[in-house]
Structures are given as C-alpha cells and as structure tokens.
C-alpha positions in Angstrom: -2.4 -25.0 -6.2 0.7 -23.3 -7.2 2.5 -26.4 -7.1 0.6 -27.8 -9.3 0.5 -25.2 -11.9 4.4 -25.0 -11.1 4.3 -28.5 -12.3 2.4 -28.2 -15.1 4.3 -25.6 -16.8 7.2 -27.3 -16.6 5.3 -30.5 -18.3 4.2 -28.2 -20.7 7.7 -26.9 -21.9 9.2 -30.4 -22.6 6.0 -31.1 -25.4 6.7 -29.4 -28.5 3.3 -28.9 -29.3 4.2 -28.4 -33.1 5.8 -32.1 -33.6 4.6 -35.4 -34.0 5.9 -38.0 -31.5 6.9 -41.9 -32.3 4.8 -44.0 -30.5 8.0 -44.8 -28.9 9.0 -41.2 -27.6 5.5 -40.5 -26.7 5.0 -42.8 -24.2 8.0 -41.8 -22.7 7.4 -38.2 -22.5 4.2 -39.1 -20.9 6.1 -40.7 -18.3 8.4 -38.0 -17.8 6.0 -35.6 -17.8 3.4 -37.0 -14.9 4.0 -35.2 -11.7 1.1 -37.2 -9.9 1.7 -38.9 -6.9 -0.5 -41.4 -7.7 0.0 -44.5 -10.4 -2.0 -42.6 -12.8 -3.7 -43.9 -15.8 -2.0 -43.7 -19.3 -5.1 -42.7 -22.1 -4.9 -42.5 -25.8 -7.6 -40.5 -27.9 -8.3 -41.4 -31.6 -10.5 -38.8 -33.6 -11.5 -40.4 -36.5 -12.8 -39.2 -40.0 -16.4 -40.9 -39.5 -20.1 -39.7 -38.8 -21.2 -41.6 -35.9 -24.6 -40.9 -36.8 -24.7 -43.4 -39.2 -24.8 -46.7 -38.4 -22.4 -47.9 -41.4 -19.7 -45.7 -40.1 -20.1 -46.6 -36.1 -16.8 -48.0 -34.9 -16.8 -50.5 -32.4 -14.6 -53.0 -31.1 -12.4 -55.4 -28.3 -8.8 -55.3 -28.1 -6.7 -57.4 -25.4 -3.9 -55.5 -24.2 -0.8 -57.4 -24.3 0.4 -56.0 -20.8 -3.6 -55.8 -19.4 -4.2 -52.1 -18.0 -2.7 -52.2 -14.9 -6.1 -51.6 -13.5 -8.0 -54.3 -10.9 -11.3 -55.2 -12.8 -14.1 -56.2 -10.9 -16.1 -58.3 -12.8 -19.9 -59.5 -12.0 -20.7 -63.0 -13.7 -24.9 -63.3 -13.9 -25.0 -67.0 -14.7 -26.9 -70.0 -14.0 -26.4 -72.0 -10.9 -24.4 -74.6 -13.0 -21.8 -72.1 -14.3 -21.0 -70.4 -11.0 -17.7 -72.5 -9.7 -16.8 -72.0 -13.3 -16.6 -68.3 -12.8 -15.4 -68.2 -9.5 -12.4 -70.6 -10.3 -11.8 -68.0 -13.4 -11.5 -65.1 -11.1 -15.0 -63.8 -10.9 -15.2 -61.2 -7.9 -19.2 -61.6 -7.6 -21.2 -64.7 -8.7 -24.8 -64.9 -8.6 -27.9 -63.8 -10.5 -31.3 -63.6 -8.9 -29.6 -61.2 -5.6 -27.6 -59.3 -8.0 -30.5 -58.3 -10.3 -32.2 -57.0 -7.6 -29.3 -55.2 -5.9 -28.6 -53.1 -9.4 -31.9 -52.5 -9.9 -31.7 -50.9 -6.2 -29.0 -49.0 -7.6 -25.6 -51.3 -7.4 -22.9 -50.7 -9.6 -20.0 -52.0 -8.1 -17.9 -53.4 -10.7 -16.6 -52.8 -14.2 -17.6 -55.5 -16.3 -20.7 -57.8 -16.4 -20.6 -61.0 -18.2 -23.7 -62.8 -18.5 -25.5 -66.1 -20.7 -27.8 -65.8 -23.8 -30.4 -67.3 -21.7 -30.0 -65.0 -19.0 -30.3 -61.8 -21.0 -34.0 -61.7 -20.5 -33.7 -60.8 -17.2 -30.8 -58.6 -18.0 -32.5 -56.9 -20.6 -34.6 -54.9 -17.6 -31.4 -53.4 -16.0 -31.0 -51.4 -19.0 -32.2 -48.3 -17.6 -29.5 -48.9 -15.0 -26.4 -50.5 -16.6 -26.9 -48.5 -19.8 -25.5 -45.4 -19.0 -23.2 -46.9 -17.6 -21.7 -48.8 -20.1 -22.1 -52.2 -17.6 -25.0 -53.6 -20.3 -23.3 -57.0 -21.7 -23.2 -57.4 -25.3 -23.0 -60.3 -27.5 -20.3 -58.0 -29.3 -17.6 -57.5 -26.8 -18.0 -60.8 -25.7 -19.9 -60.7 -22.7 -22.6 -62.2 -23.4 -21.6 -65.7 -23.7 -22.4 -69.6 -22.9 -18.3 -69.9 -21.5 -18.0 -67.2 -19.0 -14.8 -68.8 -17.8 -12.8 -67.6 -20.6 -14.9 -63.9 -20.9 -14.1 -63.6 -17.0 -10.2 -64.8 -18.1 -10.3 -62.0 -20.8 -11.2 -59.2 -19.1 -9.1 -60.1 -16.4 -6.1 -60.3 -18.9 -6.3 -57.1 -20.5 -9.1 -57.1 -22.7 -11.0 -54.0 -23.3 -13.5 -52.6 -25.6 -13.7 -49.2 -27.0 -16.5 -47.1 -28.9 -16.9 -43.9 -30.7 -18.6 -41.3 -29.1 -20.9 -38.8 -30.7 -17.5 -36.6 -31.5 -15.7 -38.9 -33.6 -13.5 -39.6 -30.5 -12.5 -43.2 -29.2 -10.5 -42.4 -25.8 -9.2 -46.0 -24.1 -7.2 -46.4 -21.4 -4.1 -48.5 -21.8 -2.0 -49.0 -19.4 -0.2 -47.0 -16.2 2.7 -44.6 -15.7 4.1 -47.4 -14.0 4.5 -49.2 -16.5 7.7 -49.4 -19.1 7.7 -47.2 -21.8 8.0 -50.4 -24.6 4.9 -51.7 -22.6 2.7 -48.5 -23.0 4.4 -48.7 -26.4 3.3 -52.3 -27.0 -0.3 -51.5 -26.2 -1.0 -48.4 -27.5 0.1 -50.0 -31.1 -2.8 -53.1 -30.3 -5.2 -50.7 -30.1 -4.4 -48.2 -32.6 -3.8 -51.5 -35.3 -7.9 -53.0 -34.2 -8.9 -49.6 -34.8 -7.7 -49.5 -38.0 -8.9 -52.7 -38.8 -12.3 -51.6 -38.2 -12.5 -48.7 -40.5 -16.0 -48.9 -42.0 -16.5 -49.2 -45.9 -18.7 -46.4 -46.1 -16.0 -43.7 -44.1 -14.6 -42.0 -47.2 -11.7 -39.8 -47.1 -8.8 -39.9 -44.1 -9.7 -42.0 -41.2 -7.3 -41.9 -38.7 -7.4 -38.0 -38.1 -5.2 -37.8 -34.9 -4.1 -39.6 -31.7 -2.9 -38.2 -28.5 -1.6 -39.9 -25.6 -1.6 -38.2 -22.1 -2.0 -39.2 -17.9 -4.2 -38.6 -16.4 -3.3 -35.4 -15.3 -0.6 -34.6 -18.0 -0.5 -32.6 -21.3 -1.4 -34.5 -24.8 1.7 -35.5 -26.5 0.6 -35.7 -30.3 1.7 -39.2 -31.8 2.9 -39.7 -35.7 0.3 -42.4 -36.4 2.1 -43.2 -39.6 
C-alpha cells in the first residue's frame, strides 16, 4: 500500500493542477504518470452545461474511434437463422437467438455489445429488466438495432462506441490504452470531444462544454484546454 501511495504522490506532483493541458500534452502526461502494471484504460470525462432531466437537453451519441479502444469487445448478434454466417463471418463471438434469450434471462451477461433485428426486438424487448441496467439493451440509436448486423458487428469491432450523459451532466468514455501512442490517445480523444460538440442541444443555453479531464485508470485527472 505504501508503494502505491509512493506512487501516487509522485504522479501527483508532475500535474499542475492549476493549468490547462493541450490535448496533446495531456495525453502524454497520462502516460507518464500510470504506474500500473497492467495496460490500463485511458478515460476522458466531459461535464456539460445541460439539465439531463429534460429531454431536449439529453446528449446522446456514437463515435468510432479512429485507433478502436484497445479493448476485445464481445459482441452477441440475436438474429434470424438467415443472418447468422453473416455475423459470424463479421466477427460475431456468439450467434444465436432463441438459447441466448433464455440464457440472459437466467442471468447471462457475458459480452459488451448486443446487436439485434427490428423484427427480433419483440423478444428483446423482455430482457429489459436484465440488459437495461446494464446498458446491453440495443437501440435503434447506436446502431444496434439493425437489418445489416454484419457491418454493426464490423463497427463495434472497429472502435465504435456510444456515450450518454448521466444524471450529473457527466459523459465519461473510454478511449483508448496507456499502451497506446500519445498522437493516437490524441487522435481519439479529439473524435469524441468534436461529436460531442456536434450534439449540443438547441435548448442548452449558456456554456456547454464546462470541462474535460483525461486520466488511467488509476491515475490523477489531467485537466485539458478544450479550446
């Protein structure tokens, strides 16, 4: 434990917590300042100036990360028998429909995306109570609910992501790893701070990007000069 707080101190004494960072020299801090010894995840957080109790001011969106995340996604394809060696020749790690329903509502939650068919949504629509809170439910807004689950399945495994503001005003996404080079972090991090701001809602008056923060996992937030 003392190693770790060891560690953190000294992370904590190269982030002037008074300045604004480029995106550029943020995400190289962040790099420089992860200690983990594991590939650890690289997060940006977006408060925004919005009341996400209104439904004119929810923000919600899909980004694809030019470099992906870094991260394996296992993705769950609930199709009809005709699409099935469409998905699995896209990458698909489980194929099926009837077996699968039956397994989540036992409880199954194996994977990190679900990609289903308009037609098939009836029978998704009663896994709600189990994919909802969750956030496995597919939606016709982040693409996947859809009639060509080749190319969702191709998305998702290429980097694309979807993000939501929460109840705080927050959107918090994961973009990337440690691993990666800093003009890659850089690269993504600017995708999904320039859909966010494409999404601003008409009806959010006043400043909307508030602030953004990158950070590790386990790191300190480096503030970034969204500007």
């Amino acid at each position: 434990m003392a190693k770790n707080s060891k560690n953190r101190k000294a992370a904590l004494a190269k982030v002037d917590l008074t300045k604004s960072y480029t995106l550029s020299d943020a995400s190289k801090l962040v790099k420089e300042i992860t200690t983990v010894k594991f590939d650890a995840s690289v997060d940006v957080s977006v408060r925004l100036g919005v009341d996400p109790k209104k439904a004119n001011q929810m923000v919600r969106g899909i980004v694809t990360l030019p470099h992906g995340t870094g991260k394996k996604v296992r993705v769950l394809v609930l199709c009809t028998p005709d699409k099935e060696e469409e998905a699995k020749a896209a990458g698909a790690d489980f194929v099926g429909l009837d077996e699968y329903i039956e397994k989540i509502k036992g409880g199954w939650t194996d994977v990190d995306v679900i990609i289903t068919m308009p037609a098939i949504m009836g029978k998704v629509g009663a896994l709600g109570k189990v994919l909802g809170p969750r956030g496995l439910m597919p939606n016709p807004k982040t693409g996947t609910v859809t009639v060509d689950v080749a190319k969702a399945v191709n998305e998702v495994k290429a980097g694309k992501i979807d993000f939501k503001v929460d109840k705080q005003g927050i959107i918090s996404a994961s973009i990337g790893k440690v691993s990666f080079d800093a003009d890659k972090i850089t690269e993504n991090a600017n995708e999904l701070l320039q859909s966010i701001v494409k999404l601003k809602p008409s009806a959010s008056k006043g400043v909307y990007l508030l602030s953004v923060y990158m950070s590790s996992s386990m790191s300190p937030g480096v503030k970034v000069d969204f500007k």
